[in-house]
C-alpha positions in Angstrom: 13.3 13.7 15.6 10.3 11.9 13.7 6.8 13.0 13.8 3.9 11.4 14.1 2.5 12.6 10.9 6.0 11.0 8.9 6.1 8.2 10.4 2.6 7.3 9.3 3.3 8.4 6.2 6.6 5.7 6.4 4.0 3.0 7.2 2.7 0.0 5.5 -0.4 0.1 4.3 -2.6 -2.9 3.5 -5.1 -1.7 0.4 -7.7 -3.8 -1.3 -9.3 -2.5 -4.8 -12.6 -4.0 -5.7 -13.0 -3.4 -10.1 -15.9 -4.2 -12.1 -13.8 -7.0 -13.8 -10.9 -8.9 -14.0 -7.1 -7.1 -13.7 -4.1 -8.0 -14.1 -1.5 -8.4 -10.5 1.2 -7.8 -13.2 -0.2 -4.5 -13.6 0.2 -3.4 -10.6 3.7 -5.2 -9.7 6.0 -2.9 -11.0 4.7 0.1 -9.0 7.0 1.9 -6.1 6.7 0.4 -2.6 3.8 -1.7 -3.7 4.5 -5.6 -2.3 2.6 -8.8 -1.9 0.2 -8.3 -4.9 -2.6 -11.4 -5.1 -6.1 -11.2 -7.3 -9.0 -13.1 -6.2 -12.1 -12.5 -9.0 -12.4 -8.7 -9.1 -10.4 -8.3 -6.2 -6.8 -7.1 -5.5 -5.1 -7.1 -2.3 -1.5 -5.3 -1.6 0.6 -4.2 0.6 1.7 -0.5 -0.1 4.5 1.8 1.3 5.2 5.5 0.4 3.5 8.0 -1.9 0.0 6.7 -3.4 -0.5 8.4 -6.5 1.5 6.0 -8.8 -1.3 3.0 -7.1 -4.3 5.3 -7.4 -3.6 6.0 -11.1 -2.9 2.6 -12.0 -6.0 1.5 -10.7 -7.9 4.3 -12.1 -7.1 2.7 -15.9 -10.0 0.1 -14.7 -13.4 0.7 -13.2 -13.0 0.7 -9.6 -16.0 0.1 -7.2 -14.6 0.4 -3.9 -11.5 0.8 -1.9 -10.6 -0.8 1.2 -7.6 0.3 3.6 -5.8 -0.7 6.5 -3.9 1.2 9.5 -1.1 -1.1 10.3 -0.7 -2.6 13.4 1.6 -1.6 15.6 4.3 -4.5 15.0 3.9 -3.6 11.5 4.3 0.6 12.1 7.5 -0.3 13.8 9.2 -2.6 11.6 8.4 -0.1 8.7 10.0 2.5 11.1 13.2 0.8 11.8 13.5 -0.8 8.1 13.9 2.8 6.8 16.4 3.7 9.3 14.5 5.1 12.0 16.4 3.9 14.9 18.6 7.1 15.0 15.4 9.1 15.5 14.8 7.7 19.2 
């Protein structure tokens, strides 16, 4: 049976990184679970899945001025749930 605790760590995740300049999307692209990568000015938005650290030190090449994060919802916690095979859990 699943936790609570892994199946959060299973969820989507939407992240936003604010720099002090420009980056590249292509940068960031190639990185393990990370999806739906857009720049807007100093902006970069993402959808992320899985471990982190590959995205946090990838963005810590550039200046970073704030981070923004988003719990999924609960359509989205579910469908990240049952896309990695969770449906034998329940």
């Amino acid at each position: 049976m699943e936790t609570v605790a892994g199946l959060k760590q299973k969820a989507i995740r939407r992240i936003d990184f604010i720099f002090d300049g420009p980056v590249s999307a292509d940068d960031f692209r190639s990185i393990p679970g990370v999806t739906e990568v857009r720049v807007s000015g100093f902006t970069l938005n993402m959808v992320v899945q899985g471990n982190l650290d590959p995205l946090i030190k990838a963005a810590a090449r550039h200046t970073v001025r704030n981070i923004v994060t988003y719990e999924p919802n609960l359509e989205e916690f579910f469908l990240a749930f049952y896309r990695e095979g969770g449906s034998h859990a329940a």
